[in-house]
Each structure stands twice: as C-alpha cells, then as structure tokens.
KOLGU-4560 file (N, C-alpha, C; in nm, 3 decimals, padded with zeros to 5 digits):
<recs>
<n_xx: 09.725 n_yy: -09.650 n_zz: -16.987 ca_xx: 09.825 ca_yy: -09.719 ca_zz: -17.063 c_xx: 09.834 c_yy: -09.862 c_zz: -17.011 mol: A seq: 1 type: UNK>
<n_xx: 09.811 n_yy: -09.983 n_zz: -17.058 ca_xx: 09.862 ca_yy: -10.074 ca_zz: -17.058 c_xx: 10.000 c_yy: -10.172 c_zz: -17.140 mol: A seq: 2 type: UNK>
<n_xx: 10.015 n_yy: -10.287 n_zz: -17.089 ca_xx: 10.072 ca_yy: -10.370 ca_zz: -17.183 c_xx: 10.102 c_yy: -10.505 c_zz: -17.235 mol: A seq: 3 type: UNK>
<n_xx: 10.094 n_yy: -10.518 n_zz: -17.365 ca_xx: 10.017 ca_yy: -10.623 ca_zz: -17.410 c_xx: 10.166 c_yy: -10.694 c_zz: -17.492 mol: A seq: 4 type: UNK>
<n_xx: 10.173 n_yy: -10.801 n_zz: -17.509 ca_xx: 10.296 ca_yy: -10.840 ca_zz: -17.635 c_xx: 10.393 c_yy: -10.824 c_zz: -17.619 mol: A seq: 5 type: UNK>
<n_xx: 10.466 n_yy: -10.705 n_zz: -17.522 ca_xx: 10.578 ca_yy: -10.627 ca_zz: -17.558 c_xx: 10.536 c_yy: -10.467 c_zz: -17.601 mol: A seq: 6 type: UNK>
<n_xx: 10.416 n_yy: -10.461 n_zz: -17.612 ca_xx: 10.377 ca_yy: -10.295 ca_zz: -17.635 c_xx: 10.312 c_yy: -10.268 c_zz: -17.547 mol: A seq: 7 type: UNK>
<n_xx: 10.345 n_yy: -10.122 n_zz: -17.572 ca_xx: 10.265 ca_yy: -09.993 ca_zz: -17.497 c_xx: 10.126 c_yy: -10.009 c_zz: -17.554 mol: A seq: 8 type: UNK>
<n_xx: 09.986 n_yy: -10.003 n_zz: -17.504 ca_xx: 09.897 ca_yy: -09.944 ca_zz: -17.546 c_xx: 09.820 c_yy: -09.834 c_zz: -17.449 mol: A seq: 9 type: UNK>
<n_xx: 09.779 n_yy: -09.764 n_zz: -17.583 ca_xx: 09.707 ca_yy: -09.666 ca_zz: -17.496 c_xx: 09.578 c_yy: -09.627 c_zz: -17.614 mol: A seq: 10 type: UNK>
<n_xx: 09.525 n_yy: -09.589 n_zz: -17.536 ca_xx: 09.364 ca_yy: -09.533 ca_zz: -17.558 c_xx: 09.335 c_yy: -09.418 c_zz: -17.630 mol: A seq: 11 type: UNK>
<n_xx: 09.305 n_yy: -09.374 n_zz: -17.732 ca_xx: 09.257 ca_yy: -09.223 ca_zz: -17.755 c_xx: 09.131 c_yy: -09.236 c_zz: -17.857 mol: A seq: 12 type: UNK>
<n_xx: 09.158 n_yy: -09.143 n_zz: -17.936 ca_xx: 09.047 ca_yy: -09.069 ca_zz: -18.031 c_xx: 09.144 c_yy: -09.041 c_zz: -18.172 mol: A seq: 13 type: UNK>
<n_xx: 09.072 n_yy: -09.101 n_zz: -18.279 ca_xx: 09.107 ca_yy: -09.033 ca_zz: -18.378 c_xx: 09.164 c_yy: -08.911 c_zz: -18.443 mol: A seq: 14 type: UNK>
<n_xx: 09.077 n_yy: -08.801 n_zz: -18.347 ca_xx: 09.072 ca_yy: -08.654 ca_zz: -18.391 c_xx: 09.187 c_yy: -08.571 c_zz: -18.303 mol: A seq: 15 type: UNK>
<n_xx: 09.276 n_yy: -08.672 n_zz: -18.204 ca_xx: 09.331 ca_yy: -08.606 ca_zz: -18.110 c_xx: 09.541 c_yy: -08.586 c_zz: -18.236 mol: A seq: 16 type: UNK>
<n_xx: 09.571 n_yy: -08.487 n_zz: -18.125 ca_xx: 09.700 ca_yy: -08.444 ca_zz: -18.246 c_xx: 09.801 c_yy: -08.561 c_zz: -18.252 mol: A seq: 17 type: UNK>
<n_xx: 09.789 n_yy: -08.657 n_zz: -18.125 ca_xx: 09.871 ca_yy: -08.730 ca_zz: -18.138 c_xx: 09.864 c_yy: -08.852 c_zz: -18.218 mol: A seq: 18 type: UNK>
<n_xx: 09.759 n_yy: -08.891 n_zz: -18.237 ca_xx: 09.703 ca_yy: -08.989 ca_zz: -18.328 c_xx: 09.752 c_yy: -08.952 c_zz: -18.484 mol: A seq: 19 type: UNK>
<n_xx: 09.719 n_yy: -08.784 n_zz: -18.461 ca_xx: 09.726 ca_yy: -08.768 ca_zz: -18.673 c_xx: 09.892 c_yy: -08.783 c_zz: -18.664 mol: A seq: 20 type: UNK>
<n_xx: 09.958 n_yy: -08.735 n_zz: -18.563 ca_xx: 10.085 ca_yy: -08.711 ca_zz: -18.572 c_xx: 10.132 c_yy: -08.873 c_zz: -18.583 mol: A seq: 21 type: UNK>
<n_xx: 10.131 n_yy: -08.966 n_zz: -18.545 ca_xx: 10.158 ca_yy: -09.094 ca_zz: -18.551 c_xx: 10.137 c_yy: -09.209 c_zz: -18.706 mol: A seq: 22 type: UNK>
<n_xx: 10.017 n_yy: -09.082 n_zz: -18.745 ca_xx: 09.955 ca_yy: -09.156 ca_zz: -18.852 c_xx: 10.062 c_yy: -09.098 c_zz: -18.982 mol: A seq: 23 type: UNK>
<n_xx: 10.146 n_yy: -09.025 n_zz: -18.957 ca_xx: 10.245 ca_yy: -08.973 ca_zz: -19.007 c_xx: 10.359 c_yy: -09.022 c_zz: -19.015 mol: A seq: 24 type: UNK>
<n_xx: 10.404 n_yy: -08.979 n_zz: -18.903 ca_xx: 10.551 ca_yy: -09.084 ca_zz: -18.851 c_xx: 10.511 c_yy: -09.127 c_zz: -18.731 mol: A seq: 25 type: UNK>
<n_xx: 10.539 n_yy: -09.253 n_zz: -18.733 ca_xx: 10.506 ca_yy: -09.361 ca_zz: -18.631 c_xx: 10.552 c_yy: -09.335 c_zz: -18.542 mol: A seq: 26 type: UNK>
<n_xx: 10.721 n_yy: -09.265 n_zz: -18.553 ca_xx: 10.803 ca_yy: -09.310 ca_zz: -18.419 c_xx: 10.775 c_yy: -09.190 c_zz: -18.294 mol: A seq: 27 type: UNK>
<n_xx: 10.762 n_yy: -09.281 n_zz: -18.212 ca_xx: 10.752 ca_yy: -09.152 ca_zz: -18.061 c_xx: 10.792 c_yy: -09.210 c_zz: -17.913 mol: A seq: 28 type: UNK>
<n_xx: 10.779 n_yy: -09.105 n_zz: -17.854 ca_xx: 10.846 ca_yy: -09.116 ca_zz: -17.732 c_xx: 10.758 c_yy: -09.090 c_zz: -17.669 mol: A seq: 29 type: UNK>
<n_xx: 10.762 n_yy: -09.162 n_zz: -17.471 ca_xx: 10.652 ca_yy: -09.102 ca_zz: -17.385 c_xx: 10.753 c_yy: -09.103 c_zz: -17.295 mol: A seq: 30 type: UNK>
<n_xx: 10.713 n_yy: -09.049 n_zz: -17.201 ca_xx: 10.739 ca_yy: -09.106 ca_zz: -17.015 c_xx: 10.636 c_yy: -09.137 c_zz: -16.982 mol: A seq: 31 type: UNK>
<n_xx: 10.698 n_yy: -09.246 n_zz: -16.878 ca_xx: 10.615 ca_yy: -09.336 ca_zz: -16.819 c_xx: 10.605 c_yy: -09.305 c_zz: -16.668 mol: A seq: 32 type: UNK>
<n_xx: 10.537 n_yy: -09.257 n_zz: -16.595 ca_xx: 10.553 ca_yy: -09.222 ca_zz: -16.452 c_xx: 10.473 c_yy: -09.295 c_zz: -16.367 mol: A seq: 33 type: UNK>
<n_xx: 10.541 n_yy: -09.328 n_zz: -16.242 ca_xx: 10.494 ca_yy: -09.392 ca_zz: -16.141 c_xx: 10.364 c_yy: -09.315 c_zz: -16.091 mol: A seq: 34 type: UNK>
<n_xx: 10.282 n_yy: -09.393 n_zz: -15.999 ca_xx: 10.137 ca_yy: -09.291 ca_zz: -15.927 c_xx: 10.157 c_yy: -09.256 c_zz: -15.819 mol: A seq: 35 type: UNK>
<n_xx: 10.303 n_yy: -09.267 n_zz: -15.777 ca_xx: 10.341 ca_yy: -09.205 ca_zz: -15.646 c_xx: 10.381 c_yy: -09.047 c_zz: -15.686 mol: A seq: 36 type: UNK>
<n_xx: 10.393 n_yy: -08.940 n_zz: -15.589 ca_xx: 10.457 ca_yy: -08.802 ca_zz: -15.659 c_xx: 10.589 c_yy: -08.805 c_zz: -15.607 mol: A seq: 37 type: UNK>
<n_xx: 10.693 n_yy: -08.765 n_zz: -15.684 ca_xx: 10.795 ca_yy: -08.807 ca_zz: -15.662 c_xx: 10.840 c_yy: -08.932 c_zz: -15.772 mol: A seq: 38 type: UNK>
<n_xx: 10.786 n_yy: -09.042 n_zz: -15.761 ca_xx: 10.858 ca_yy: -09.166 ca_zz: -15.823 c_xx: 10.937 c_yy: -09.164 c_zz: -15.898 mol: A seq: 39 type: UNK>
<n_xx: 10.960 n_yy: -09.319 n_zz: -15.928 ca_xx: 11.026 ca_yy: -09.346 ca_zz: -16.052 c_xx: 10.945 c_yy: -09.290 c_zz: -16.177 mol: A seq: 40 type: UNK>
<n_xx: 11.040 n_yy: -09.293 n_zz: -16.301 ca_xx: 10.994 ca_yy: -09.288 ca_zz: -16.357 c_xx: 11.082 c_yy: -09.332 c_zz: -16.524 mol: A seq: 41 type: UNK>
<n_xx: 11.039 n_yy: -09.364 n_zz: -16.640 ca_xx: 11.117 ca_yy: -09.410 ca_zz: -16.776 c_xx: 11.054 c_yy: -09.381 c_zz: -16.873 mol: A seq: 42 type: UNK>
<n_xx: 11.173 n_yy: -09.287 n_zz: -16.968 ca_xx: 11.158 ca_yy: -09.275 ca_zz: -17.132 c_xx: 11.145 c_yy: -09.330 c_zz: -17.172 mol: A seq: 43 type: UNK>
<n_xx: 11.082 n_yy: -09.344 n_zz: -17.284 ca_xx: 11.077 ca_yy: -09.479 ca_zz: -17.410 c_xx: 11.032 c_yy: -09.399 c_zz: -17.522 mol: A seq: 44 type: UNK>
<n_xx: 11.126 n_yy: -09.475 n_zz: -17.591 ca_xx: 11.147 ca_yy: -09.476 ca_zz: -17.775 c_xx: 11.069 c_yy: -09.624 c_zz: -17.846 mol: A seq: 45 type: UNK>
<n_xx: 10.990 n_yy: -09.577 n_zz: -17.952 ca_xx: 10.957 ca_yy: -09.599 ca_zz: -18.039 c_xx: 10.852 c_yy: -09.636 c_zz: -18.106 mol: A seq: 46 type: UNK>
<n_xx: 10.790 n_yy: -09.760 n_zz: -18.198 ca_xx: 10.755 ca_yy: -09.727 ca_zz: -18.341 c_xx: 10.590 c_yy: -09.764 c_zz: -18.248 mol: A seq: 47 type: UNK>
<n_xx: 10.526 n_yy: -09.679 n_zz: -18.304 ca_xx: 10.347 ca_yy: -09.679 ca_zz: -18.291 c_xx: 10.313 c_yy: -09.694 c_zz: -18.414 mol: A seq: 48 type: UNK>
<n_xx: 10.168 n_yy: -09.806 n_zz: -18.377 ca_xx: 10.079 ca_yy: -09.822 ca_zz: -18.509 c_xx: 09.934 c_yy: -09.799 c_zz: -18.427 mol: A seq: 49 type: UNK>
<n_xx: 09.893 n_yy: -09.732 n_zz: -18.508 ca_xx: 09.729 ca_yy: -09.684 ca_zz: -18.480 c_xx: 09.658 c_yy: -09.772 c_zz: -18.544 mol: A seq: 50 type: UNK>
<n_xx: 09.563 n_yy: -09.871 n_zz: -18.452 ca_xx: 09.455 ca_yy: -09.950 ca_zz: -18.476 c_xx: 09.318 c_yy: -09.896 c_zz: -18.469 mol: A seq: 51 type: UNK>
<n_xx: 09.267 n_yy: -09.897 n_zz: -18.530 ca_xx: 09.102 ca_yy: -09.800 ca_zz: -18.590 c_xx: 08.978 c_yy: -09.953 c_zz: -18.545 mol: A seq: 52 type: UNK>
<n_xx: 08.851 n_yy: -09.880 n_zz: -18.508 ca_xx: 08.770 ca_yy: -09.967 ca_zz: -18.496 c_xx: 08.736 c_yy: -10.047 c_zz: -18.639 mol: A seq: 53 type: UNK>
<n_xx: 08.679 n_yy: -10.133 n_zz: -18.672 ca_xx: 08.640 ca_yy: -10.255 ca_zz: -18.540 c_xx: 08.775 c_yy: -10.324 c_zz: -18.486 mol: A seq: 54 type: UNK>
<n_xx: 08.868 n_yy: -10.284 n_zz: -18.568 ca_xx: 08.995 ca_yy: -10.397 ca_zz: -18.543 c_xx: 09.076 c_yy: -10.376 c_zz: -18.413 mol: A seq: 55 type: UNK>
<n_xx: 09.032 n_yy: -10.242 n_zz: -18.333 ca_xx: 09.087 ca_yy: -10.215 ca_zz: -18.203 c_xx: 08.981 c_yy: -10.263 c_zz: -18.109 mol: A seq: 56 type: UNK>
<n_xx: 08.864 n_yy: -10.313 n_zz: -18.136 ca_xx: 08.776 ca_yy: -10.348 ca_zz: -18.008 c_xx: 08.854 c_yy: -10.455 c_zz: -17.930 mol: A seq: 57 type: UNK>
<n_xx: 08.912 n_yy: -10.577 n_zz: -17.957 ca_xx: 08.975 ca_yy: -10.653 ca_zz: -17.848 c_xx: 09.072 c_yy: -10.637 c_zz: -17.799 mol: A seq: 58 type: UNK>
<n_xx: 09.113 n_yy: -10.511 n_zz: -17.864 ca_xx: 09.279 ca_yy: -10.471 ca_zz: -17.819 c_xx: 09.206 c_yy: -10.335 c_zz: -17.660 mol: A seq: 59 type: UNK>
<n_xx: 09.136 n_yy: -10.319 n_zz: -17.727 ca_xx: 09.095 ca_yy: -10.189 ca_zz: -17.644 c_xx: 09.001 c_yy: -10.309 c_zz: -17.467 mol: A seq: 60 type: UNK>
<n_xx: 08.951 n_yy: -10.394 n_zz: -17.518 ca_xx: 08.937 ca_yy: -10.518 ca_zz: -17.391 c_xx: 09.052 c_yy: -10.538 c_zz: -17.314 mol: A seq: 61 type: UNK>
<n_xx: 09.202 n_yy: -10.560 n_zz: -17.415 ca_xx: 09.317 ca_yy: -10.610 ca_zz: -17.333 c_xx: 09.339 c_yy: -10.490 c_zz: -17.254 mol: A seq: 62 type: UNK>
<n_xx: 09.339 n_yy: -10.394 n_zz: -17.293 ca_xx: 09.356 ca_yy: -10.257 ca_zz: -17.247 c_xx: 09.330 c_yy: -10.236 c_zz: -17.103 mol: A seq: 63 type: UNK>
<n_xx: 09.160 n_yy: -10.226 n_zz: -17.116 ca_xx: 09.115 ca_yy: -10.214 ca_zz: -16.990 c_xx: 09.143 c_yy: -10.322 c_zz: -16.907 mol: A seq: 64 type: UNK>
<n_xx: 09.147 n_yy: -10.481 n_zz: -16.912 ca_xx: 09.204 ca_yy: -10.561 ca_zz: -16.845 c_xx: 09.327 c_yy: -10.543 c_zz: -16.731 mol: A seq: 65 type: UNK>
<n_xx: 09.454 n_yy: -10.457 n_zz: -16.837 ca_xx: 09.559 ca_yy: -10.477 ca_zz: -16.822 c_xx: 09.566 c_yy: -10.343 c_zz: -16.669 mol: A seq: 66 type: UNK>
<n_xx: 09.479 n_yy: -10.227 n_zz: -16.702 ca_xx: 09.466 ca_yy: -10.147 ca_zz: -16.588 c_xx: 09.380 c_yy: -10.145 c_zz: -16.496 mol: A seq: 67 type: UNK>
<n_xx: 09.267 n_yy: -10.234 n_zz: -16.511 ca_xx: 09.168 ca_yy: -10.231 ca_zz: -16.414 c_xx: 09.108 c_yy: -10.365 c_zz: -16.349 mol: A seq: 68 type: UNK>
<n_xx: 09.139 n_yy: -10.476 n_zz: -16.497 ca_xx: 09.113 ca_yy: -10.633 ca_zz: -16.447 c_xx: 08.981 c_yy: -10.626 c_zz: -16.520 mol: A seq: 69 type: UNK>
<n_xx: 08.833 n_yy: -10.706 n_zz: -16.479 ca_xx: 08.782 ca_yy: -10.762 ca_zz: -16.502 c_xx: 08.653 c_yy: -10.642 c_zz: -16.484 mol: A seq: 70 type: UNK>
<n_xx: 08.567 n_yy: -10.657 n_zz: -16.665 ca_xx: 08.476 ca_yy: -10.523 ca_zz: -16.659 c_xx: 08.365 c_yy: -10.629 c_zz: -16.588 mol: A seq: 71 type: UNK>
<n_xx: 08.217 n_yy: -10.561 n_zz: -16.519 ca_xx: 08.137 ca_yy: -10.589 ca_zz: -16.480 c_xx: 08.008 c_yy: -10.666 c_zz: -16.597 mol: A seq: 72 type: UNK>
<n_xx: 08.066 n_yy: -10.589 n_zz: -16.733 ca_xx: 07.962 ca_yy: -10.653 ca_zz: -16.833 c_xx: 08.041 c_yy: -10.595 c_zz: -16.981 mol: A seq: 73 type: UNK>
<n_xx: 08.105 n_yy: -10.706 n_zz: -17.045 ca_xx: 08.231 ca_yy: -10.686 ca_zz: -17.168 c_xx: 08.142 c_yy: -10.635 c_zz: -17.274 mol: A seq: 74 type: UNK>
<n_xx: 08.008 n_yy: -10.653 n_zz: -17.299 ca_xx: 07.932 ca_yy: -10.626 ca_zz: -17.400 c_xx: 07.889 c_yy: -10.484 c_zz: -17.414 mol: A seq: 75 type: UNK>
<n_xx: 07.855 n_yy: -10.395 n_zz: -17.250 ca_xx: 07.875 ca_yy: -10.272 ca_zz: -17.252 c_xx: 07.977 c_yy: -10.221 c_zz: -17.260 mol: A seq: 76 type: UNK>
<n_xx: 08.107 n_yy: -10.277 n_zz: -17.201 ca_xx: 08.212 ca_yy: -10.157 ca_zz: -17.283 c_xx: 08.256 c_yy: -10.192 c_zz: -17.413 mol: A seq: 77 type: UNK>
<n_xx: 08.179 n_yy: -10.280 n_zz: -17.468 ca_xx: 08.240 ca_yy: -10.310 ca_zz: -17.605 c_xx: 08.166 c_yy: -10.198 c_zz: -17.715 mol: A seq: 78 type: UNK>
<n_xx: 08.034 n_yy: -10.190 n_zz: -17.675 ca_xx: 07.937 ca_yy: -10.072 ca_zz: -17.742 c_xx: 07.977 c_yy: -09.960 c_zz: -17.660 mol: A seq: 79 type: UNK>
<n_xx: 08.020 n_yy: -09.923 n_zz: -17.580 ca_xx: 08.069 ca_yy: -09.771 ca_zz: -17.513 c_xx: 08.212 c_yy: -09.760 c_zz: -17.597 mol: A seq: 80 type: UNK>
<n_xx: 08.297 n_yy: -09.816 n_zz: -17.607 ca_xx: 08.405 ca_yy: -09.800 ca_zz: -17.722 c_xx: 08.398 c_yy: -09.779 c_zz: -17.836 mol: A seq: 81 type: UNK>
<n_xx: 08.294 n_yy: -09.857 n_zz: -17.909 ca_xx: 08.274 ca_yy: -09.854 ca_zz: -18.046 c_xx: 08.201 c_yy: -09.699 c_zz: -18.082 mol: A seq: 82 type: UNK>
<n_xx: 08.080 n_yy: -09.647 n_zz: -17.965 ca_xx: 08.032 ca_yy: -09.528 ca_zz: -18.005 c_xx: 08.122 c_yy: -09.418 c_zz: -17.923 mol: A seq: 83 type: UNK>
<n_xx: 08.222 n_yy: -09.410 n_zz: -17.859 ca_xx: 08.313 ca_yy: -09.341 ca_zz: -17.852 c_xx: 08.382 c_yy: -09.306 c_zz: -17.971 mol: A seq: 84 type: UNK>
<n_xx: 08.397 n_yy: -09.419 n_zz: -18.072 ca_xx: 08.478 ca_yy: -09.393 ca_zz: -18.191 c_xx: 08.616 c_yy: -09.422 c_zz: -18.087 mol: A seq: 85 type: UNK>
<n_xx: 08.685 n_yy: -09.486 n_zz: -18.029 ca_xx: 08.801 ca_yy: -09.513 ca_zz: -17.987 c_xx: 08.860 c_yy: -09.545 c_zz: -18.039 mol: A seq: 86 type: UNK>
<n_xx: 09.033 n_yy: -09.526 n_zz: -18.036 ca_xx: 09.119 ca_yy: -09.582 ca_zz: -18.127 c_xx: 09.223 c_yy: -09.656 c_zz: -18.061 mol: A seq: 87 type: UNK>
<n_xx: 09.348 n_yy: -09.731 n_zz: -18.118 ca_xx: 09.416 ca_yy: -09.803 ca_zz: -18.000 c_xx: 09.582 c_yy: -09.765 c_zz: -18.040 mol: A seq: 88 type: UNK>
<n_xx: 09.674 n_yy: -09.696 n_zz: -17.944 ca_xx: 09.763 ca_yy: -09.686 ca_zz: -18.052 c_xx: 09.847 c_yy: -09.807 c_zz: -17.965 mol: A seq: 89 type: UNK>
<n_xx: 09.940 n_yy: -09.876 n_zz: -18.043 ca_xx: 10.032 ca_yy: -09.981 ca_zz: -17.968 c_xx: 10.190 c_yy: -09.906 c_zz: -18.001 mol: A seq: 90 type: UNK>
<n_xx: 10.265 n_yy: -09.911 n_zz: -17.923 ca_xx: 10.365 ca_yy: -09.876 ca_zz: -17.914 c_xx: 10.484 c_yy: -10.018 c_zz: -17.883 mol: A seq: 91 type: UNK>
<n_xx: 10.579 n_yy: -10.040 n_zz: -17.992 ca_xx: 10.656 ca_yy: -10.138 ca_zz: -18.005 c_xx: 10.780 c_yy: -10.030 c_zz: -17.962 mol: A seq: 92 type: UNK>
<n_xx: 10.860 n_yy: -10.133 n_zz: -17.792 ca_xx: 10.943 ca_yy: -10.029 ca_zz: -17.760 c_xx: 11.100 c_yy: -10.114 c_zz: -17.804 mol: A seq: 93 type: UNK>
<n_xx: 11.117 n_yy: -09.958 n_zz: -17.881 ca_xx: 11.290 ca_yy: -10.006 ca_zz: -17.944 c_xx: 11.380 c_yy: -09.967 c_zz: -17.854 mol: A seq: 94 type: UNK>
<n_xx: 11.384 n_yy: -09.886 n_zz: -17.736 ca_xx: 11.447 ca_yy: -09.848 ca_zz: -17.632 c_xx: 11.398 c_yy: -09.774 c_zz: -17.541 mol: A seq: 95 type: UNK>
<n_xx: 11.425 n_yy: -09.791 n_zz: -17.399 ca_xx: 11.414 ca_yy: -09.717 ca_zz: -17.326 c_xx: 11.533 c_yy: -09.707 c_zz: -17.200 mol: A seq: 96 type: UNK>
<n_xx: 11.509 n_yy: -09.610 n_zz: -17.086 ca_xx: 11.570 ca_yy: -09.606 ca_zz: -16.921 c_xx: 11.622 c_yy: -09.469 c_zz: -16.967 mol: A seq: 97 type: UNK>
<n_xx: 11.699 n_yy: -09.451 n_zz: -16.868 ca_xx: 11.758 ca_yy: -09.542 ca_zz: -16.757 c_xx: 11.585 c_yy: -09.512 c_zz: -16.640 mol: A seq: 98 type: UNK>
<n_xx: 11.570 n_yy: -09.624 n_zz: -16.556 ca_xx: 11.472 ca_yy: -09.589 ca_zz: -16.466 c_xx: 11.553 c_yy: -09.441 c_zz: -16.372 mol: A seq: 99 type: UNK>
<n_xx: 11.413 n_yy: -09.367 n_zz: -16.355 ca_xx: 11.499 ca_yy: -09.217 ca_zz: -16.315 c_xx: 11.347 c_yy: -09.228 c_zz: -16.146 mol: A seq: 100 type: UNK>
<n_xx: 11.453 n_yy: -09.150 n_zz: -16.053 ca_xx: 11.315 ca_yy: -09.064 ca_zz: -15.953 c_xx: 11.356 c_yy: -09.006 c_zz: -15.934 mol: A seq: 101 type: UNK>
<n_xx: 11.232 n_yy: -08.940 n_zz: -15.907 ca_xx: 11.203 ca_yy: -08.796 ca_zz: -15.853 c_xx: 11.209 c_yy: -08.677 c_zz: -16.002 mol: A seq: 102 type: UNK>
<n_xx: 11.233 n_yy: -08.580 n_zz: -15.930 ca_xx: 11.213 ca_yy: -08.437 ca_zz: -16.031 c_xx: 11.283 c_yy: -08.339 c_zz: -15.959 mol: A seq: 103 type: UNK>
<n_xx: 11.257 n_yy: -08.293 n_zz: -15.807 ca_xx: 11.327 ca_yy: -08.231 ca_zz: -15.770 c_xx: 11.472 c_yy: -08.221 c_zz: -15.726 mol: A seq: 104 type: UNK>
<n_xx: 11.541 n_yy: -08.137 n_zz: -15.727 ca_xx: 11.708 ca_yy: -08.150 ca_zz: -15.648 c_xx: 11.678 c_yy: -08.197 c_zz: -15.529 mol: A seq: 105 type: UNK>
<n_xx: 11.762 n_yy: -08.279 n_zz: -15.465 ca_xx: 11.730 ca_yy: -08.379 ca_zz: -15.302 c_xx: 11.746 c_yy: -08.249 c_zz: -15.175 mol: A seq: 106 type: UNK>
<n_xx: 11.839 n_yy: -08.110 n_zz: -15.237 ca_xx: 11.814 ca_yy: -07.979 ca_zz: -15.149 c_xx: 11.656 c_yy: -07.957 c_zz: -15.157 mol: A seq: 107 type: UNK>
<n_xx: 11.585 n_yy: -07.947 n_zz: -15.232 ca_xx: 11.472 ca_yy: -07.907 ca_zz: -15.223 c_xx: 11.310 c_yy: -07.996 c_zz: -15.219 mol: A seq: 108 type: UNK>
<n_xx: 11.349 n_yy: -08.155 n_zz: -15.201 ca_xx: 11.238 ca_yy: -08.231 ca_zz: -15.190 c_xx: 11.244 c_yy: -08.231 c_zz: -15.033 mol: A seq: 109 type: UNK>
<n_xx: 11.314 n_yy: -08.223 n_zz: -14.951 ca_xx: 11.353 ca_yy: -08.258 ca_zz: -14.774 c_xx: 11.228 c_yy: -08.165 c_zz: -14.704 mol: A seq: 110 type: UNK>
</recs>
C-alpha cells in the first residue's frame, strides 16, 4: 500500500473479489497496521476507483516508489506489471482513526 495525492493505493489483480466488489460499490474500508506486532494501528473509510492497464502503469511506478524507493531498471517493472495484468485501486479517504495499539488486553500482552 502506498500514498499518493491524498490516496490509498494499492496493488492487485482484476480477477481478485475485491476489485469486482469495488467495481460495484466503490466505497470501502481497510485497516491500516503498523510492521511492528503489537502496533498502532487505523480504520479508514472510503470511496475507491479501480484503474485498469495501460492507465495504471504510472500509478503502479508511484506505488512501488512510495514503498520501496527507487527500482533498479523502471522499464522491467513496467513490462512485469503490464504482463501481470495489474490493476491499481486508489482509495480517496473520507474518514478515518482514531489511531488505536495493540490488540491484546494490557492483562495479557505483559
């Protein structure tokens, strides 16, 4: 997941349920979790639009940018995306929080 504009993006496949489900009604929700176990972590509400190739190839660049920085050669992952069939969904967030941690009761993380 990165983010670009003010949106969520994230990465998938056409054929996956969440994509058709979006391609339906837009609006959805994720959590967002820290890479610590335990962490923080935040809900978010709202509206997704699914971008389809070719028109997701530079979005799907910002993408990887935004989580990894700088590819070794942009022209191979530009053809490794395109024959993936990748799709891009962007998520415009109309609300989210409260920032939350953890999961367990503080009796039982000690």
């Amino acid at each position: 997941m990165g983010l670009a504009d003010g949106h969520l993006m994230i990465a998938s496949y056409p054929e996956r349920a969440k994509v058709r489900n979006l391609r339906r009604n837009p609006m959805a929700s994720m959590t967002v979790m820290s890479d610590e176990f335990n962490g923080e972590w935040v809900h978010i509400d709202g509206t997704a639009q699914v971008v389809d190739l070719p028109e997701a190839l530079e979005g799907l660049v910002d993408y990887f940018r935004a989580i990894s920085g700088e590819h070794s050669d942009w022209d191979e992952y530009r053809e490794a995306m395109t024959a993936q069939g990748k799709c891009l969904i962007r998520l415009a967030i109309d609300r989210w929080g409260p920032i939350s941690k953890g999961g367990f009761p503080a009796h039982l993380s000690s």
